[in-house]
N, C-alpha and C positions, 0 to 999 in steps of 0.2 A: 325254208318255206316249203309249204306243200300245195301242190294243186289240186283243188277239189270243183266239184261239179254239181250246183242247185241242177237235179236234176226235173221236180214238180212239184207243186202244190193243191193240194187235196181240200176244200171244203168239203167237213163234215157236216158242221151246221154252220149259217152264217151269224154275222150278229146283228144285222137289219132285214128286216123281214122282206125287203127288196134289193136282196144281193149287198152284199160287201164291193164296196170298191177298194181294192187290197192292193198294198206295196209292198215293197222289202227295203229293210236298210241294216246295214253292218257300218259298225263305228261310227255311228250318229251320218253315214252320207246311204242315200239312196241307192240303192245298185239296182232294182227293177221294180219295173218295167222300162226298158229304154224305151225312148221316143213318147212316153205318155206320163199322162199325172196316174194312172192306174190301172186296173185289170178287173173286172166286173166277175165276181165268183157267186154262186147261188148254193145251197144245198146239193150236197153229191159231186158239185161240180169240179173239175181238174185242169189245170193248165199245163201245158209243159212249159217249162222253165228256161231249161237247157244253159245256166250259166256258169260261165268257168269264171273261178277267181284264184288268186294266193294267197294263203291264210300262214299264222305261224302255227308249228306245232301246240297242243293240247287244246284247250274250251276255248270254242268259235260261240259264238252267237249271232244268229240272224233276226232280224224282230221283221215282227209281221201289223202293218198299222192299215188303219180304214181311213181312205181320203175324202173331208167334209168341204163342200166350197162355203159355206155359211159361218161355221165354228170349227172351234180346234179338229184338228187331226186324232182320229182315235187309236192309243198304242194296245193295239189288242192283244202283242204276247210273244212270246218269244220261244226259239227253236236253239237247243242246248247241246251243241253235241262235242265231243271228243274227236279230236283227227291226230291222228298217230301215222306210221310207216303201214299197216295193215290194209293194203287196196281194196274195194270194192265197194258195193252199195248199201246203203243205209236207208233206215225209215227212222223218223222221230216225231212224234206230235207235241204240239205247241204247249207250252207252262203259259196258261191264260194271263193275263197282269193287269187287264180292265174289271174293276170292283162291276160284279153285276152283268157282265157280260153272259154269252151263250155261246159264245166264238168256239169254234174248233174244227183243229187243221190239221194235217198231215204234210210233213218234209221228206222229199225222197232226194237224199247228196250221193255223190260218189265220189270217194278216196282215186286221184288217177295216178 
């Protein structure tokens, strides 16, 4: 297993024109935002993240979804990356997966 580090999340554009309320989930469970149903991101906007997890070596996937209280949950897209032995930090933006969407995001991990 490797440890690595969601270091941030970058809206570039959101995909509701009144901020995205955005989560994260790896292997169908939720891993952030602790303590909340989500994280209110707008155009430009950035969060720090800061979470360690343990993943196995090679293609991680993290998906990035928009939280609706009315209707379904929107799976806006997914962050693809490769973790190997090779430390350090990474950027990756999102493979959109909502038909129609405008979403777009920015991942910053770290190999530790």
């Amino acid at each position: 297993m490797q440890r690595i580090k969601i270091v941030s999340i970058h809206c570039v554009l959101p995909d509701e024109i009144d901020k995205d309320e955005m989560y994260l989930k790896h292997q169908g469970e939720k891993i952030w935002p602790k303590g909340s149903l989500y994280h209110r991101l707008d155009s430009n906007d950035a969060v720090k993240v800061d979470l360690e997890m343990a993943v196995s070596e090679g293609w991680v996937e993290i998906e990035l979804w928009d939280f609706d209280y009315l209707t379904k949950n929107d799976f806006l897209g997914v962050f693809k990356f490769k973790v190997d032995a090779t430390q350090g930090i990474y950027t990756n933006t999102m493979e959109l997966k909502e038909k129609g969407s405008t979403a777009s995001y920015i991942m910053r991990w770290e190999i530790l």
